[in-house]
TIDO-384463 format. One line per field, with one value per atom (N, C-alpha, C): residue number from 0; residue in three letters; atom name; x, z, y. Coordinates in steps of 0.2 Angstrom, whole numbers. Atoms other than C-alpha are relative to their C-alpha. Example, Ala and Ser with C-alpha at 12.3 -4.5 7.8 and 13.67 -1.06 7.14 Angstrom:
<recs>
n <- 0  0  0  1  1  1 .
res <- ALA  ALA  ALA  SER  SER  SER .
atom <- N  CA  C  N  CA  C .
c1 <- 4  62  4  -4  68  -4 .
c3 <- 0  39  0  -1  36  3 .
c2 <- -6  -22  6  -6  -5  5 .
</recs>
This chain:
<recs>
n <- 0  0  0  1  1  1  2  2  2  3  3  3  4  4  4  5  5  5  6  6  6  7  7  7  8  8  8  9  9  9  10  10  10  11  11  11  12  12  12  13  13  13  14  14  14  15  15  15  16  16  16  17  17  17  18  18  18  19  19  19  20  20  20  21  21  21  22  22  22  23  23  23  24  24  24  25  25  25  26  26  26  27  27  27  28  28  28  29  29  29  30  30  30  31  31  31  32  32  32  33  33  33  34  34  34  35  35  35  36  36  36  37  37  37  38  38  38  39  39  39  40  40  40  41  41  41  42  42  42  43  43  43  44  44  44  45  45  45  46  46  46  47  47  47  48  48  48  49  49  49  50  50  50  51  51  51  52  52  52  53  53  53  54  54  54  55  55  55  56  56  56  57  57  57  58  58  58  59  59  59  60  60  60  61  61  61  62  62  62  63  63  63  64  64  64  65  65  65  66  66  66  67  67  67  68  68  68  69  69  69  70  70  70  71  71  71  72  72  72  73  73  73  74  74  74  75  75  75  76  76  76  77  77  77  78  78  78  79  79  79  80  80  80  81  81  81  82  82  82  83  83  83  84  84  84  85  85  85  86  86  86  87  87  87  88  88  88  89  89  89  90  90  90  91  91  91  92  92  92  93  93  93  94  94  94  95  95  95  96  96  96  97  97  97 .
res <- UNK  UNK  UNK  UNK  UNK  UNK  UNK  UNK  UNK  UNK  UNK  UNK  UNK  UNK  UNK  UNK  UNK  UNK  UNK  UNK  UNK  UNK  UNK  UNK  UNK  UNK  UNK  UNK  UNK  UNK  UNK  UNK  UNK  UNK  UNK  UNK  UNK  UNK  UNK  UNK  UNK  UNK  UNK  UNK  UNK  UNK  UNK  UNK  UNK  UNK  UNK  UNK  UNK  UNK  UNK  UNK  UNK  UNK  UNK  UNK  UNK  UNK  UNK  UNK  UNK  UNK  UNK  UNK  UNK  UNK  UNK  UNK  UNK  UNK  UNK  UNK  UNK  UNK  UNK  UNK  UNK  UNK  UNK  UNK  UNK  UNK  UNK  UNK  UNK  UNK  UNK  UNK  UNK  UNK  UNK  UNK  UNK  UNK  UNK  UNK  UNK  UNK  UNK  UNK  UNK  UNK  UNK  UNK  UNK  UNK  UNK  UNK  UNK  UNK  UNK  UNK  UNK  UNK  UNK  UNK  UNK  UNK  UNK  UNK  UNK  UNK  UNK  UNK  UNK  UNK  UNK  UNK  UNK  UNK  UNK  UNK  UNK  UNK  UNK  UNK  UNK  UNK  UNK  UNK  UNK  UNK  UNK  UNK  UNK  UNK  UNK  UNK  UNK  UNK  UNK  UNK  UNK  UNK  UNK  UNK  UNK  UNK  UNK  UNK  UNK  UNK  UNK  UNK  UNK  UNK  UNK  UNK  UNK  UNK  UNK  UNK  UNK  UNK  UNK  UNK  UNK  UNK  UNK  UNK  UNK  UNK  UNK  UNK  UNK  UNK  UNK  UNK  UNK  UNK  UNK  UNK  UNK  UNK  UNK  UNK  UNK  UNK  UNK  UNK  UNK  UNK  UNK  UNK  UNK  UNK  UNK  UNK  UNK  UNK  UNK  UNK  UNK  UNK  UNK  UNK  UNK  UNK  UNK  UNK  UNK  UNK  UNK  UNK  UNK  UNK  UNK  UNK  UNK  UNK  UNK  UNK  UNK  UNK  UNK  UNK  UNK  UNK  UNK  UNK  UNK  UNK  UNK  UNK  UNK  UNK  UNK  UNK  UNK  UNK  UNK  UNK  UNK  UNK  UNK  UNK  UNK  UNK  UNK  UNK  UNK  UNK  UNK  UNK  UNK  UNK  UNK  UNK  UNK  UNK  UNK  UNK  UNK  UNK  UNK  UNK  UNK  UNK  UNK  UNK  UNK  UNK  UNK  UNK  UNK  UNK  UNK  UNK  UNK  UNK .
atom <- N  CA  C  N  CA  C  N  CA  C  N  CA  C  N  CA  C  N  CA  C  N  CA  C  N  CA  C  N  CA  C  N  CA  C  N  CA  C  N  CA  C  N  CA  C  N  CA  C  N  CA  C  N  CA  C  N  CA  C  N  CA  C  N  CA  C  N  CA  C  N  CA  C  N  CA  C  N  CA  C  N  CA  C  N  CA  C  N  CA  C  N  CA  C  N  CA  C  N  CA  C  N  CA  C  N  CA  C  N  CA  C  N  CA  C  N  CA  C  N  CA  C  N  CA  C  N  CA  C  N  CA  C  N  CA  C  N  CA  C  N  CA  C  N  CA  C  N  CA  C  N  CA  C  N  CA  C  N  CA  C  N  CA  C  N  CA  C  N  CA  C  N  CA  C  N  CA  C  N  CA  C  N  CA  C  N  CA  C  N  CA  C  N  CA  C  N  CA  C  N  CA  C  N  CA  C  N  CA  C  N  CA  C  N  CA  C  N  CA  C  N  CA  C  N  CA  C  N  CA  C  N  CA  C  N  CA  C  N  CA  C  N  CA  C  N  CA  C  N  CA  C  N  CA  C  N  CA  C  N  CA  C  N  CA  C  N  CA  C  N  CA  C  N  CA  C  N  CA  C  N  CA  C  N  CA  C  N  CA  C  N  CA  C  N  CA  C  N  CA  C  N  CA  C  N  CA  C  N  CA  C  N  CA  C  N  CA  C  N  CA  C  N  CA  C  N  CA  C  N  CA  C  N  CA  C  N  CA  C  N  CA  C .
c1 <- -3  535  4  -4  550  -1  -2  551  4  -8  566  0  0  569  9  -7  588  0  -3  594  3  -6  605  4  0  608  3  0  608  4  -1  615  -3  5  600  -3  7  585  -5  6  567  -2  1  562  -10  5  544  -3  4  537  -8  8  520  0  5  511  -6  8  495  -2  2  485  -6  7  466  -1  2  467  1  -4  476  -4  1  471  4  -7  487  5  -6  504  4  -5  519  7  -6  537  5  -2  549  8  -4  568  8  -8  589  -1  0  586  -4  6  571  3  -2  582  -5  7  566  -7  9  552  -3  7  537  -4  2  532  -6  7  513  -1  0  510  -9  7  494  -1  4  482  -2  4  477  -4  7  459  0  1  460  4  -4  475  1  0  471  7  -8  489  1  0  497  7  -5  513  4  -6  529  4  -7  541  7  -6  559  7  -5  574  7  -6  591  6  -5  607  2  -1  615  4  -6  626  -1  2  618  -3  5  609  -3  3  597  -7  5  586  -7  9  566  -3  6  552  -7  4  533  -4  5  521  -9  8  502  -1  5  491  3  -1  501  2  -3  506  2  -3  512  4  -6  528  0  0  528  6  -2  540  0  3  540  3  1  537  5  -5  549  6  -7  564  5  -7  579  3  -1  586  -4  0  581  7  -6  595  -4  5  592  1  2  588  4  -1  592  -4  5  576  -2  -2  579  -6  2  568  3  -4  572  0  2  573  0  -2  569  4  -6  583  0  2  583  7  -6  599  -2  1  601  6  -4  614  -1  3  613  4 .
c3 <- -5  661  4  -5  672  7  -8  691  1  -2  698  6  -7  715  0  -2  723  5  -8  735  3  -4  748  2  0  750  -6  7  731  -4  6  718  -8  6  707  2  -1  704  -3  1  703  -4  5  687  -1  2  686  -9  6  667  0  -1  664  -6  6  648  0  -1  646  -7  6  629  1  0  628  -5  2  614  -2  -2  617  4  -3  624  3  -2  627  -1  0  631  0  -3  631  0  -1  637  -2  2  627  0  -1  629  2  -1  631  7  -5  649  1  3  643  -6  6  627  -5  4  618  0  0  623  5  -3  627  6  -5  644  1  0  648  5  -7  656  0  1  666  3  -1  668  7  -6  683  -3  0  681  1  -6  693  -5  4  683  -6  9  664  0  1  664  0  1  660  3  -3  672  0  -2  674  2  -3  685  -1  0  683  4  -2  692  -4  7  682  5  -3  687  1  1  692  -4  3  682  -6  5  665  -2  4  652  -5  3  642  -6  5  625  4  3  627  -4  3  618  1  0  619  -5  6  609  1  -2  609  -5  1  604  -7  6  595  -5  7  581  -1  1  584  7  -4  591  3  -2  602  6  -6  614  6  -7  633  -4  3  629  8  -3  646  2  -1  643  1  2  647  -5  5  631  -6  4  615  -7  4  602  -7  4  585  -1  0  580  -9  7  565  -4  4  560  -2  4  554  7  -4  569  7  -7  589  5  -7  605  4  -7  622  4  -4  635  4  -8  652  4  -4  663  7  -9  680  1  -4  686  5  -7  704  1 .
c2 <- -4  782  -6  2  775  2  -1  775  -5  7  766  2  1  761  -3  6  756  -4  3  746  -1  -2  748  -7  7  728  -3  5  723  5  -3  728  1  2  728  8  -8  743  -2  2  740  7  -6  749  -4  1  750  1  -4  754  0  -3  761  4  -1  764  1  -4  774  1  -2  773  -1  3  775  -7  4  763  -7  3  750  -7  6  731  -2  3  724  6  -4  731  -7  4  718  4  -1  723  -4  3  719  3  -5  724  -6  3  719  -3  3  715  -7  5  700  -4  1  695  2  -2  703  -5  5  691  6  -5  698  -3  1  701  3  -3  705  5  -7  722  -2  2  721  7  -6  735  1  -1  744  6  -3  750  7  -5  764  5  -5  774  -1  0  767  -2  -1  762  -6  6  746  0  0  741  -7  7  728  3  0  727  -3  4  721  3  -4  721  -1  -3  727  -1  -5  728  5  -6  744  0  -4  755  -5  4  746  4  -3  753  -5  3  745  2  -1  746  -5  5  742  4  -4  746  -5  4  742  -2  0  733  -2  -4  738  -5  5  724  -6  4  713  1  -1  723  7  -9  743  0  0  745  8  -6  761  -1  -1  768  6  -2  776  7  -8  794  2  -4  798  -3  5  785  6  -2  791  3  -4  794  -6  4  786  0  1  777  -4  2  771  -8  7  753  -3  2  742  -1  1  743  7  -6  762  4  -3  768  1  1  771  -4  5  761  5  -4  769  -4  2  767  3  -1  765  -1  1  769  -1  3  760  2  -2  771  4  -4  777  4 .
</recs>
């Protein structure tokens, strides 16, 4: 799940991501805003969900995708749109247009 935040100062947007899998240990974020390294999403207890924040510029779009314990590549089940990849499957994409 995305939630994005703007700001009326910056010219950036504070995009939350949140992944939820009961079976799942690890989540990392990895994505064109990152050059593809992998960022540690940490767990909140309370809502089973695993979160990072990053800020983006506006009026950008950008491929991520997540990967689930080191070795299963999944993507956000309510990205923006999904585009395909060179690896014959998709990326989710996250638009920072306000």
């Amino acid at each position: 799940m995305l939630t994005k935040k703007y700001f009326k100062t910056k010219p950036e947007a504070e995009v939350t991501f949140e992944f939820s899998r009961d079976d799942v240990s690890s989540v990392q974020l990895l994505g064109e805003f990152n050059d593809w390294q992998p960022v540690e999403m940490k767990l909140n207890k309370k809502t089973n969900a695993f979160k990072a924040k990053m800020r983006l510029p506006v009026g950008e779009t950008f491929h991520f995708r997540y990967l689930l314990d080191g070795k299963e590549w999944e993507n956000d089940y309510q990205a923006d749109q999904y585009l395909p990849n060179v690896f014959g499957t998709e990326n989710s994409v996250v638009h920072t247009h306000n």
